[in-house]
C-alpha positions in Angstrom: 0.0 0.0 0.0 1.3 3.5 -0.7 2.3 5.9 2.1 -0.2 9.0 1.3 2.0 11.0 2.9 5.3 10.1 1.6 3.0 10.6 -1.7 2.3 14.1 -1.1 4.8 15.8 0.8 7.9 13.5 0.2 10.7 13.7 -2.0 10.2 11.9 -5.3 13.0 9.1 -5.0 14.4 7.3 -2.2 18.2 8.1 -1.4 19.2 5.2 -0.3 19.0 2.3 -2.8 20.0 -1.0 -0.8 16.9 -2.7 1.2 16.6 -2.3 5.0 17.3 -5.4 6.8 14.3 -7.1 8.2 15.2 -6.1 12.0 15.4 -2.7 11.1 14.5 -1.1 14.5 15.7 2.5 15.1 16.7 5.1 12.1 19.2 7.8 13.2 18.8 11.0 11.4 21.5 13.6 11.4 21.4 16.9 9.3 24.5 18.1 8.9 25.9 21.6 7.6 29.2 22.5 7.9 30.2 20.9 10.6 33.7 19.7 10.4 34.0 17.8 13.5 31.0 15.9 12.7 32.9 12.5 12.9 33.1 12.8 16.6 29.2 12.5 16.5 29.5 9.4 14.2 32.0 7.9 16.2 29.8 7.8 19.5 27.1 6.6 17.7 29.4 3.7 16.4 30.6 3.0 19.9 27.0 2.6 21.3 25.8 -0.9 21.6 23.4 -1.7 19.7 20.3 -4.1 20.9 20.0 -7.9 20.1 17.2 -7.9 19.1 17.4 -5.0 16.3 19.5 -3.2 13.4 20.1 0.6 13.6 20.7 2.7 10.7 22.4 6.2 10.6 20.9 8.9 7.1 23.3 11.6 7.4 22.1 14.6 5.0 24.7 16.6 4.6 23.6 20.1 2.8 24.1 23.6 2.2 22.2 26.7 0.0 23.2 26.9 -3.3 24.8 30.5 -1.9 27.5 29.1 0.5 31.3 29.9 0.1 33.6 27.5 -1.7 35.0 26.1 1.8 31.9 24.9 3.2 31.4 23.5 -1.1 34.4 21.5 -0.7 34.0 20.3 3.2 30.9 19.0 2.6 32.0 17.0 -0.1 34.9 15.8 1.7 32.7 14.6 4.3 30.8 12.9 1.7 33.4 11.5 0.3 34.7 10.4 3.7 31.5 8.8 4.5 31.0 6.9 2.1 34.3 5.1 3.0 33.1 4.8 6.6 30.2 3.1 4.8 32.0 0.4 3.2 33.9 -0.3 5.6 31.7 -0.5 8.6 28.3 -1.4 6.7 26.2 -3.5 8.6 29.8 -3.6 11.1 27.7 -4.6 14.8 24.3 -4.2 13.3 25.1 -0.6 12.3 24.6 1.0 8.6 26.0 4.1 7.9 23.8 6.3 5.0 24.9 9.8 3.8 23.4 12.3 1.0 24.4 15.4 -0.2 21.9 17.7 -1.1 22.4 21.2 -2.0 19.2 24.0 -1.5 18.3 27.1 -2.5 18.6 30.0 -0.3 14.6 29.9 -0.2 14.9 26.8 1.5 18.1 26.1 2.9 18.0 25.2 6.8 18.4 22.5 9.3 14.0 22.4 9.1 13.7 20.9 5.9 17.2 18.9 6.1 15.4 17.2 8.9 12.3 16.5 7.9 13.9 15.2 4.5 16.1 12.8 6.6 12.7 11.6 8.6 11.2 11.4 5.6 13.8 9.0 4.4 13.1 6.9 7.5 9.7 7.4 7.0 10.5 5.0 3.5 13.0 2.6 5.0 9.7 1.3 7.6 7.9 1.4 5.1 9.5 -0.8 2.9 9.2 -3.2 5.5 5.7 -2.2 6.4 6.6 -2.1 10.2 6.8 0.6 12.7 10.3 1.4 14.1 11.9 4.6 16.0 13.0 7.5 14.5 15.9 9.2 15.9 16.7 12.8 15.3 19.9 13.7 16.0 22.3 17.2 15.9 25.6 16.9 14.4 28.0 18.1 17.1 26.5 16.1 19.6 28.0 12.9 21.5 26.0 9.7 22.6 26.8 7.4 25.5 27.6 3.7 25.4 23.6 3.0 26.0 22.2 5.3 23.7 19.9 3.0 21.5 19.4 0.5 24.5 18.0 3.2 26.4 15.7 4.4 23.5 14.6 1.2 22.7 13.8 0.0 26.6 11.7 3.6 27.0 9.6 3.4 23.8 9.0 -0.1 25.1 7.8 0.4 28.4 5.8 3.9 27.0 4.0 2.0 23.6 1.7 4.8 24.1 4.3 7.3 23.5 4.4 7.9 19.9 7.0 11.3 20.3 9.6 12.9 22.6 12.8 15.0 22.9 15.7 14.7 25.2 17.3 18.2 26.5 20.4 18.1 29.1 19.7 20.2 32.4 22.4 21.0 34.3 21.4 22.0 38.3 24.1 23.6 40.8 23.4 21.1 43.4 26.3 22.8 45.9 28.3 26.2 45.2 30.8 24.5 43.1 29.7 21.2 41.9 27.6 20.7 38.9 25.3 17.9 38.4 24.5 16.6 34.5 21.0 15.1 34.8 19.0 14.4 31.2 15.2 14.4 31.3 13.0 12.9 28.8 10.1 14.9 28.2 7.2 13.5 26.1 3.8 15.0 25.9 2.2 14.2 29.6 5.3 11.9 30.3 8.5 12.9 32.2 11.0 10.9 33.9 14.7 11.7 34.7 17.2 9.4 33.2 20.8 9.9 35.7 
C-alpha cells in the first residue's frame, strides 16, 4: 500500500538504494551543515551498543544553500566523500549501517528544518518498505552519545507503547556552590521521567 503521505509531501525518490534489513528497528537521522568535527558524533554513535534484538541505521544529510562559500562547497564534499568510505567499511559492522546524501538548497529553502524532515522522511521509506513501525531518531551533528544510547531508547519506547514522540534536553542543576550535576530528562507529551 502507498504511504499517502510520503505521496504528497515526500521527495520523489528514495536516497538510499539498498533494502533495510528485516530487524530494522531505530533510524538515526542527522542533518548536517558545515560541521567539520562531525565524525566525533558518528564515532559515539558507532561506539553505542546496539540491541540484540534490532539493526540501527544512521541517514546523514549533509547540505548547504546553493549561496555558500567554496569552503563549506568543498567540506561538505569531503565529508561525503569520507563517509561513504566509513560506509564500506563499517556497513552492517555490529548491526550498524551508515547512509549519507548530499543535497544542496536554495537560499529559499536552505535550513536545518527541511534537512530534517527530509532525513525523517527517508526513514519514514525505509519502515515502510518493510511495512513495520520502528523509531525514528533525530539527532544534531555536534552532539556525542553514551555507550547506551539505542538501548536506552529502545527499553523507554517499550515500556511507554503509548508514546508515539519525545525529545531529550540536558539540564544541568548547581546542586552545591561549586559542583555541577549533569541530569538528562525525557520529556514527552504528559510523560517525564529523569534518566541519571
Amino acid at each position: 500500500m502507498e504511504n499517502r503521505y510520503l505521496t504528497k509531501h515526500g521527495k520523489k525518490c528514495a536516497f538510499i538504494d539498498k533494502a533495510p534489513v528485516s530487524d530494522l528497528g531505530i533510524v538515526v537521522v542527522i542533518p548536517c551543515y558545515d560541521e567539520p568535527g562531525f565524525i566525533t558524533c558518528l564515532e559515539s554513535l558507532l561506539s553505542a551498543t546496539v540491541p540484540e534484538c534490532m539493526s540501527v541505521e544512521i541517514f546523514i544529510l549533509i547540505n548547504y544553500p546553493q549561496s555558500a562559500s567554496k569552503e563549506v562547497e568543498q567540506g561538505s564534499q569531503l565529508l561525503q566523500n569520507k563517509l561513504v568510505e566509513y560506509a564500506e567499511a563499517r556497513t552492517r559492522d555490529r548491526g550498524i549501517s551508515i547512509f549519507s546524501h548530499l543535497e544542496v538548497f536554495t537560499d529559499r529553502e536552505a535550513g536545518v528544518g527541511l534537512a530534517r524532515k527530509i532525513a525523517m522522511d527517508e526513514a519514514v521509506r525505509r519502515f515502510e518498505y518493510l511495512r513495520k513501525d520502528g523509531i525514528i531518531v533525530n539527532l544534531d551533528a555536534d552532539c556525542k552519545v553514551e555507550k547506551n544510547y539505542f538501548e536506552a531508547i529502545r527499553l523507554f519506547y517499550e515500556d511507554h507503547p503509548e508514546v508515539w514522540a519525545g525529545s531529550v534536553f540536558l539540564s544541568i542543576c548547581l546542586m552545591k556552590k561549586y559542583l555541577n550535576c549533569k541530569r538528562t530528562r525525557l520529556s514527552i507529551t504528559n510523560y517525564t521521567c529523569d534518566i541519571l
